[in-house]
C-alpha positions as CSV (number, residue, x, y, z in Angstrom):
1,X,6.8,-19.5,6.7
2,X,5.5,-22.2,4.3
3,X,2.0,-22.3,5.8
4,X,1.4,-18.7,5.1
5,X,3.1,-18.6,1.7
6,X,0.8,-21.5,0.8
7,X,-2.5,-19.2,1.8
8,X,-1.1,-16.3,0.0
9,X,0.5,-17.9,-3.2
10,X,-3.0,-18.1,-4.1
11,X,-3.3,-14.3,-5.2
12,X,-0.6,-14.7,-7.9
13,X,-3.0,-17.1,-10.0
14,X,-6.1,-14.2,-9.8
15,X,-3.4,-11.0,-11.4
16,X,-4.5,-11.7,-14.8
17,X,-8.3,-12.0,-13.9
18,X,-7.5,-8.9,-12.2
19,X,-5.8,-7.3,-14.8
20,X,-8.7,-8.1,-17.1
21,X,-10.6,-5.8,-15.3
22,X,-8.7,-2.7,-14.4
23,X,-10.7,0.3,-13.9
24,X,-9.7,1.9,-17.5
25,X,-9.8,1.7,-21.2
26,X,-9.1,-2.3,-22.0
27,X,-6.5,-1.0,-24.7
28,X,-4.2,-0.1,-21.4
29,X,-4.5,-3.7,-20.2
30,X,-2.2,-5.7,-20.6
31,X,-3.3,-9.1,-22.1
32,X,-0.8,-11.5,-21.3
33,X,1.0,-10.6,-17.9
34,X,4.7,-12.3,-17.3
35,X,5.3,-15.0,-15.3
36,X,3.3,-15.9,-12.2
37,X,4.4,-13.3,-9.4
38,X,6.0,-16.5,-6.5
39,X,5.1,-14.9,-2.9
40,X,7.1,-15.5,-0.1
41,X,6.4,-15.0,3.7
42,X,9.4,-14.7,5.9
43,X,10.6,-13.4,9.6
44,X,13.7,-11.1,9.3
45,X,16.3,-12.3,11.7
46,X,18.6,-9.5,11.2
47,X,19.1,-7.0,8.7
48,X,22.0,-4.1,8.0
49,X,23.1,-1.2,6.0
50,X,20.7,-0.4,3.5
51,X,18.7,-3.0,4.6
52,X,18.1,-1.1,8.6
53,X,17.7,2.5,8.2
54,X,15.2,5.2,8.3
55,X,11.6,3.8,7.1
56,X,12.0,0.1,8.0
57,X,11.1,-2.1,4.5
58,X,7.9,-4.2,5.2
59,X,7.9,-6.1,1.8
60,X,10.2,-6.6,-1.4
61,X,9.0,-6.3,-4.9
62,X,12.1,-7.0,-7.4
63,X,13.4,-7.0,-10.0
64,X,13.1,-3.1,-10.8
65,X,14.3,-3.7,-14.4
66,X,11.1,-3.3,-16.6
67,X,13.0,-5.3,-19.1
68,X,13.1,-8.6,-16.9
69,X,9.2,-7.9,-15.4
70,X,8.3,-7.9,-18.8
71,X,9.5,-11.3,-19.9
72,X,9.4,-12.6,-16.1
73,X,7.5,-11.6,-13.9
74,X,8.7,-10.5,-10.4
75,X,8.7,-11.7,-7.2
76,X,7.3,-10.3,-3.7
77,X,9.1,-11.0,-0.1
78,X,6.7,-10.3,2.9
79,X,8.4,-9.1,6.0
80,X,5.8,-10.3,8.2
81,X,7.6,-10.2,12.1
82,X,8.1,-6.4,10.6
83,X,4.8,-5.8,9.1
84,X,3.4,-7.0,12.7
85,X,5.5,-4.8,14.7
86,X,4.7,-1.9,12.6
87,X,0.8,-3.0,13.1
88,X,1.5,-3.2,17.1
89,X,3.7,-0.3,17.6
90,X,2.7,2.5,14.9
91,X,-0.7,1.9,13.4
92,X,-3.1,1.0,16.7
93,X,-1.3,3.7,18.4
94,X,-2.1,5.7,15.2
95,X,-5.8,4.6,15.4
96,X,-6.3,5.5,18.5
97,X,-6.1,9.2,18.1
98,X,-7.1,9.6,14.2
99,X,-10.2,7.4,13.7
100,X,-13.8,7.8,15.2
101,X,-14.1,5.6,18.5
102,X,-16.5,3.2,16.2
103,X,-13.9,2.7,13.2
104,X,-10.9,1.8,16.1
105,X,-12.8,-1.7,16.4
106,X,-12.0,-2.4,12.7
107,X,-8.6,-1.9,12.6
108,X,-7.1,-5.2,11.9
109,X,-3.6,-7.2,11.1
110,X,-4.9,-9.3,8.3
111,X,-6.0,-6.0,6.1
112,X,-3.0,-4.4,6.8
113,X,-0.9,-7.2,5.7
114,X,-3.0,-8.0,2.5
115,X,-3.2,-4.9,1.7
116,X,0.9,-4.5,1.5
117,X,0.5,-8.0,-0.6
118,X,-1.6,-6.5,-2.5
119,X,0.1,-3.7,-3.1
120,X,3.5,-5.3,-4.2
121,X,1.6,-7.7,-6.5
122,X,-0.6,-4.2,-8.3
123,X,3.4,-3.0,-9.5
124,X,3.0,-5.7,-12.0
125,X,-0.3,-4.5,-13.4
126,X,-1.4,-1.6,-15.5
127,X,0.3,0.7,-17.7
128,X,4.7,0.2,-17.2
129,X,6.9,1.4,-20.4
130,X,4.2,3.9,-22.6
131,X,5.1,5.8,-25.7
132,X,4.7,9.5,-25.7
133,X,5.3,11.6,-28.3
134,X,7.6,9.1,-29.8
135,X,9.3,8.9,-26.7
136,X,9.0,5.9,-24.6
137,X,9.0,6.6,-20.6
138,X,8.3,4.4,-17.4
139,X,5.6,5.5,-15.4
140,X,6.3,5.7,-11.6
141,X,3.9,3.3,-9.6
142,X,3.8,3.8,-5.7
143,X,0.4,5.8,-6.0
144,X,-0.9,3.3,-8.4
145,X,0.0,0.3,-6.6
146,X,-1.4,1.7,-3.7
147,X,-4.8,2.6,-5.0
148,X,-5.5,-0.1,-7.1
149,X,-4.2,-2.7,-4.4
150,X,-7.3,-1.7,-2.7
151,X,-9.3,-1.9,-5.4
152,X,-8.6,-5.2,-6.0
153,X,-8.8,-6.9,-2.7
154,X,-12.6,-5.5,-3.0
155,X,-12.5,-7.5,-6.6
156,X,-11.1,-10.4,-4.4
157,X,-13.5,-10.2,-1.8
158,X,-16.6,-9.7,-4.2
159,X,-15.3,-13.0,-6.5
160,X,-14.8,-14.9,-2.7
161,X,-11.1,-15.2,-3.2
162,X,-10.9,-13.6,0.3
163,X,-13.5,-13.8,3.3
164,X,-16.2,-11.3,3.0
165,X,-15.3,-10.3,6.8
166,X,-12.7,-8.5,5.8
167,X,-14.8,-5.9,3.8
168,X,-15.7,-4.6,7.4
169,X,-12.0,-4.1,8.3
170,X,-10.2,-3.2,5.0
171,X,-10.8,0.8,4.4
172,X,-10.8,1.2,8.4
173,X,-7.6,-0.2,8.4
174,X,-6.5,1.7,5.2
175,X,-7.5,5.1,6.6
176,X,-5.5,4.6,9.6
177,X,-3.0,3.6,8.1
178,X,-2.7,6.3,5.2
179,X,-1.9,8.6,8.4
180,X,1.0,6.5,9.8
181,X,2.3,7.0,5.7
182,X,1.9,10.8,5.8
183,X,4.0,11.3,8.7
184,X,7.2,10.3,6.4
185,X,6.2,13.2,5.0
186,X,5.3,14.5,1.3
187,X,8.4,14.7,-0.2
188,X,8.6,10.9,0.0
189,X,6.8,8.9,-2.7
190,X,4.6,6.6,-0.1
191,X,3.9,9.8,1.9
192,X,2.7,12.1,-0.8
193,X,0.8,9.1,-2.2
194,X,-1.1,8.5,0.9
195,X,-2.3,12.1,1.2
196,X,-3.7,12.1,-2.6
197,X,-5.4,9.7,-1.5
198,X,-7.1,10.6,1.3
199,X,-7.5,14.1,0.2
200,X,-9.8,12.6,-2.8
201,X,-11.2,10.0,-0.5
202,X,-12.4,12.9,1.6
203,X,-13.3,14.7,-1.5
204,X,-15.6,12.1,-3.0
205,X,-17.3,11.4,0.5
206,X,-16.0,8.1,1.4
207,X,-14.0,9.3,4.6
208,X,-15.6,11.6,6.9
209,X,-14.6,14.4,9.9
210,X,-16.5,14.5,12.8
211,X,-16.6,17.1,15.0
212,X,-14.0,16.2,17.3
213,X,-11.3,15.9,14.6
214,X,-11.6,11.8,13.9
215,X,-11.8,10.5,10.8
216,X,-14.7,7.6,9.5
217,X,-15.2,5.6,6.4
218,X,-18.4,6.1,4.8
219,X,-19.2,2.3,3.9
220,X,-21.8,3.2,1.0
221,X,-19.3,5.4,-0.4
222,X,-15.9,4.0,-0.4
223,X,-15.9,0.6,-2.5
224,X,-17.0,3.6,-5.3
225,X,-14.4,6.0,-4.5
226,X,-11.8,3.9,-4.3
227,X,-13.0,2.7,-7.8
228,X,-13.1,6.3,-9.2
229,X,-8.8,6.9,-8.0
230,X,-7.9,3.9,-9.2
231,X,-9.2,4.7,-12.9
232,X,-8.0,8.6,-12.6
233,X,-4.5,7.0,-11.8
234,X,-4.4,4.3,-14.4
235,X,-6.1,6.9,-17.1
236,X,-3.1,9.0,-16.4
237,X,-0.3,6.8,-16.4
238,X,-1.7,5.2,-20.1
239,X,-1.9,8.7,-21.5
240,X,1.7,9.6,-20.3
241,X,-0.2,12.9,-19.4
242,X,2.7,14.7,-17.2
243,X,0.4,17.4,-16.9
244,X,-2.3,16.1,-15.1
245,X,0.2,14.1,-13.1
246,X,1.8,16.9,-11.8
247,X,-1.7,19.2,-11.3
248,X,-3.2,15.8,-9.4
249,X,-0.4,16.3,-7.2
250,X,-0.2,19.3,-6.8
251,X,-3.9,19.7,-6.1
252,X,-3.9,16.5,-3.7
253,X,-0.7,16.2,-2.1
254,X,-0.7,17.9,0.4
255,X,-1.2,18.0,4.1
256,X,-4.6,19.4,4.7
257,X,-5.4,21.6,8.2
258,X,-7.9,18.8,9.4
259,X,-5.5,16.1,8.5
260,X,-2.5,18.2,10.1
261,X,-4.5,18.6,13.4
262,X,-4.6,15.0,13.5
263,X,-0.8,15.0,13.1
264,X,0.2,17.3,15.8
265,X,-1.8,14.9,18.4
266,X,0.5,12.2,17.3
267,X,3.6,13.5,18.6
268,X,3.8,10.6,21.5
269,X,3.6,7.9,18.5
270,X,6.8,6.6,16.8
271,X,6.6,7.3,13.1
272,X,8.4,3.7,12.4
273,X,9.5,1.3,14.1
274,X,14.1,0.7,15.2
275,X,14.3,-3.0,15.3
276,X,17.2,-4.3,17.3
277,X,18.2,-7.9,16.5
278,X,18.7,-9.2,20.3
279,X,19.8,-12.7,19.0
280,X,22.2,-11.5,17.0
281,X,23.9,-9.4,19.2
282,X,23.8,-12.3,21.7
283,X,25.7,-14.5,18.7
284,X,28.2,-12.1,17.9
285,X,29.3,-11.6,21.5
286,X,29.4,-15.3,22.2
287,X,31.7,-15.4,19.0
288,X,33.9,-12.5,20.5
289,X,33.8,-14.4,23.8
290,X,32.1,-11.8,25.4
């Protein structure tokens, strides 16, 4: 989709203003980035193998050879037919049982697809190959990325880059989503990422439990939180400190009775979507003359 590749390509022109201002000690940043990040949005027409199993792939961030994003850059695919049907099928379901009956009429596609942008484009920012003890070590990313992905689309919104609207929509959507995440459990990357972070979002105030088991963002507290992570995170991954990796998680990764209750209501709603490619199947027969 040209049109929407257009609109987006704009984000890969704001990563070093971005990077410029990562919540963390400047000597971490880094001060000339690779090349531009190009962005493309596309429908998937049909996908196999690897490619259409278990947890269906939303978007693409590659090369994963820190070698090559070091001297140039990387670039991002966006599923979007896949990203919607995740958004229609999983998350609004989602939404409907986890968040407060106020924070459901904020849940919104364009977040949720930014967001995943967002979150493909923060792999290439921030701490990648460090030096510890004299030996040097990549630092794994998918809690980072997904942190400071938020973080920056408030950076975005504040500089105008994106409409100020979606500052009502953006940790709404977030929080619903971070349940859909946890359901492919914590032994997965994404999943035990999500929970850290709601965990500390719930620790620091910016997400709320009511009563009735929902959840709510706190608006005067979130923009903050979310801050706070996102420095914890990057602080860690420049110090190479496996410790207080491993405690964070440890402390924060897990699946929390309040959140779990939330969980067992969810039992009706798919955890991901199972595509099936109806025009290719109707190609293939015609080929078999079926």
């Amino acid at each position: 989709d040209e049109g929407e590749t257009r609109k987006l390509s704009r984000f890969a022109s704001e990563l070093q203003w971005l990077e410029d201002r990562l919540p963390m000690n400047p000597e971490g940043r880094n001060k000339r980035l690779g090349a531009l990040a190009p962005i493309r949005v596309v429908d998937v027409v049909f996908s196999a193998g690897d490619g259409n199993h278990d947890v269906q792939t939303a978007a693409f961030n590659l090369p994963n050879d820190e070698r090559i994003v070091a001297e140039k850059g990387t670039k991002r695919i966006m599923l979007r037919n896949t990203q919607e049907a995740k958004f229609k099928k999983v998350l609004v379901p989602v939404s409907a049982v986890a968040l407060s009956a106020a924070d459901r009429e904020n849940v919104a596609f364009a977040p949720f697809f930014t967001h995943i942008l967002m979150h493909e484009l923060m792999h290439g920012l921030g701490p990648h190959d460090i030096e510890v003890g004299g030996r040097k070590t990549t630092v794994r990313q998918e809690l980072k990325a997904d942190i400071s992905g938020l973080w920056a689309l408030q950076q975005l919104i504040d500089k105008g880059v994106i409409d100020r609207g979606m500052g009502r929509t953006l940790y709404t959507t977030f929080l619903a989503s971070a349940f859909r995440s946890i359901r492919f459990g914590t032994n997965e990357a994404h999943g035990k990422g999500q929970a850290v972070q709601l965990n500390d979002l719930l620790d620091r105030g910016a997400f709320r439990v009511a009563a009735d088991g929902t959840f709510s963002v706190d608006p005067g507290k979130v923009a903050g939180a979310v801050t706070a992570l996102t420095r914890e995170i990057l602080t860690i991954e420049a110090e190479g400190s496996e410790a207080k990796a491993r405690a964070l998680l440890e402390r924060q990764g897990v699946v929390r009775p309040e959140v779990q209750r939330v969980l067992d209501r969810l039992r009706d709603v798919p955890v991901d979507i199972a595509p099936r490619f109806v025009t290719a199947g109707e190609l293939t027969a015609f080929h078999h003359g079926e």
